[in-house]
C-alpha positions as CSV (number, residue, x, y, z in Angstrom):
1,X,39.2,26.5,35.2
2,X,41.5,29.4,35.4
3,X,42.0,31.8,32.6
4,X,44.4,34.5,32.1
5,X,44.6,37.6,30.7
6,X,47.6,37.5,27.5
7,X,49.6,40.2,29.8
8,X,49.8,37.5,32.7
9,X,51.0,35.4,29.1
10,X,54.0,37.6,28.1
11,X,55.7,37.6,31.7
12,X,56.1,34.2,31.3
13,X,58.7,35.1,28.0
14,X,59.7,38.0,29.4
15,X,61.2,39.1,32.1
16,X,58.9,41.9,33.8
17,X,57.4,42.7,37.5
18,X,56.0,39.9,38.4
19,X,57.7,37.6,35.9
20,X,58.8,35.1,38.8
21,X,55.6,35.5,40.8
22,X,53.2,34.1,37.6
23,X,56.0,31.4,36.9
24,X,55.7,30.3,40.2
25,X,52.1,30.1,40.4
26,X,51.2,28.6,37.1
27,X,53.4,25.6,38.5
28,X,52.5,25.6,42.0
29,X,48.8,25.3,39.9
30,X,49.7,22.6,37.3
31,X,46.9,23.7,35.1
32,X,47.1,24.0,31.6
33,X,46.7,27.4,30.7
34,X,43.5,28.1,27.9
35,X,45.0,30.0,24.8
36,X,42.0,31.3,22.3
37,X,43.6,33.3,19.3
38,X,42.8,36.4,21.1
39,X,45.4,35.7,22.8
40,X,47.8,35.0,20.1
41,X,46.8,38.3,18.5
42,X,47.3,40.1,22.0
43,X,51.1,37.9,22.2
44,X,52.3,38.4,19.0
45,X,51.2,42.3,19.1
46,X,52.8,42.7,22.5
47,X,56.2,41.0,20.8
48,X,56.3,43.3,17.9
49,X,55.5,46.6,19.9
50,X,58.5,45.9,22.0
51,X,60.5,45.5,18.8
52,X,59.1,48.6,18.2
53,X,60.0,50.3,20.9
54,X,63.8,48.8,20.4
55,X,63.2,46.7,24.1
56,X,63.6,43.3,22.3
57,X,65.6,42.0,19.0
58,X,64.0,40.1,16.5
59,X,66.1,37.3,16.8
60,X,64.7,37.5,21.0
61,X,61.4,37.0,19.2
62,X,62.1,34.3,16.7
63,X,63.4,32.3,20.3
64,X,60.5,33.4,22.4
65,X,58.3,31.9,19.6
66,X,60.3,29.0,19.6
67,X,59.5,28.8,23.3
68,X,55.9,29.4,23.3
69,X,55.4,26.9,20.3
70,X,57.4,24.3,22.2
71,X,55.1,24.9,25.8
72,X,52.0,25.0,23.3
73,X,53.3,21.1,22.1
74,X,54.0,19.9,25.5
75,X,50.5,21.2,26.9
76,X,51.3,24.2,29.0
77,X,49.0,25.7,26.7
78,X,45.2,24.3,25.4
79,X,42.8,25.5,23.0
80,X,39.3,25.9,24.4
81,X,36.0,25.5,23.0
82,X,34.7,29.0,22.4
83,X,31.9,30.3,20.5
84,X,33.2,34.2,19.5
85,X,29.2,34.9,18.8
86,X,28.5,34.3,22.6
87,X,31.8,35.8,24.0
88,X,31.0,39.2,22.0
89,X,27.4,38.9,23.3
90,X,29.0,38.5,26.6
91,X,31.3,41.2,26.2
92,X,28.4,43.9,24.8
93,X,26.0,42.9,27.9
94,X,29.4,43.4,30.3
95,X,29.8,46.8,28.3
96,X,26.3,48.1,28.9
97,X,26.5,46.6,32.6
98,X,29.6,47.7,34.0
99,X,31.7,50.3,31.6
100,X,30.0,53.3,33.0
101,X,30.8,52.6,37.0
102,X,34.3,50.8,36.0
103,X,36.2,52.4,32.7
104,X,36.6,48.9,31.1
105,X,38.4,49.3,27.4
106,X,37.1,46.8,25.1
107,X,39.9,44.8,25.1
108,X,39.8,43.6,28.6
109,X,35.9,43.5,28.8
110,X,36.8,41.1,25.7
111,X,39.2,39.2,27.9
112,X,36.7,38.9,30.5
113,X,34.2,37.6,28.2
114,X,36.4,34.8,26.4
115,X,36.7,33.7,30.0
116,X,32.9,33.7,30.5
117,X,32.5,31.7,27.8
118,X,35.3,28.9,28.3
119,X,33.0,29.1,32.0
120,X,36.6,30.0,33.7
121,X,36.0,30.2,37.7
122,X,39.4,31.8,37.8
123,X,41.0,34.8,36.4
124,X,44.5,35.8,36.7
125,X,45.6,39.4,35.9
126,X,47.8,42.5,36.5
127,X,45.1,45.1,35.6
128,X,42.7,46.7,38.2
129,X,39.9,47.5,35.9
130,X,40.2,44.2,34.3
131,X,40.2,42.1,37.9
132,X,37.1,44.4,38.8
133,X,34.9,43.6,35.9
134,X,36.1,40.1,36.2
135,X,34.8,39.7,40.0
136,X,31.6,41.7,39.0
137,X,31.1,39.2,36.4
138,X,31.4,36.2,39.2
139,X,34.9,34.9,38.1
140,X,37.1,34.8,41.4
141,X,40.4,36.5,40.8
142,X,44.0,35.1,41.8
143,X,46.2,37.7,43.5
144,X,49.9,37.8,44.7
């Protein structure tokens, strides 16, 4: 099962590096992609900081929710089974494992653990530290 991180989640809305490369993939793959409400914190926040930041309109983000509601209806998108108690015990034994030798922030060790506990075997993202803990943990990690 593949997971991926909610960065890997916005170039999919908007164009970015890389934007064509995870489009590509994701249908090359035809897997539907596991969306846990961390996620939807992490897309909504990412939306709203680029309002923000004046890089998007919110009229762009009232149609890029239309979007992402539409994908979530036609099953690009599925919510997983996940037990937050376990994924935050994964993500405190991942903290006290690997944090010291790798710099993980608490949001990505969070990421990694959400994907430990759907029992992902694949992990898909565009940050170093994030991939690292990630193959430490024994998920194998998609690269372009």
């Amino acid at each position: 099962m593949l997971y991926v991180d909610t960065s890997v989640i916005v170039k999919l809305y908007i164009k970015e590096e890389h934007s064509l490369d995870v489009s590509n993939w994701l249908k090359e793959n035809n897997e539907a992609i596991p969306l846990t409400l961390f996620h939807e914190l992490e897309f909504n926040n990412a939306l709203n900081l680029k309002k923000f930041r004046a890089e998007i309109t919110t009229e762009e983000i009232r149609l890029i929710l239309g979007r992402f509601a539409e994908h979530r209806s036609k099953g690009v998108f599925y919510r997983p089974q996940i037990s937050w108690t376990d994924t935050f015990k994964y993500a405190v034994d991942l903290s006290i494992k690997h944090t010291g030798n790798t710099g993980s922030r608490s949001l990505d060790i969070l990421h990694v653990a959400s994907a430990l506990s759907i029992k992902a075997d694949m992990f898909l993202t565009f940050d170093k530290r994030q991939s690292e803990l990630a193959a430490l943990s024994g998920i194998k990690i998609e690269t372009f």
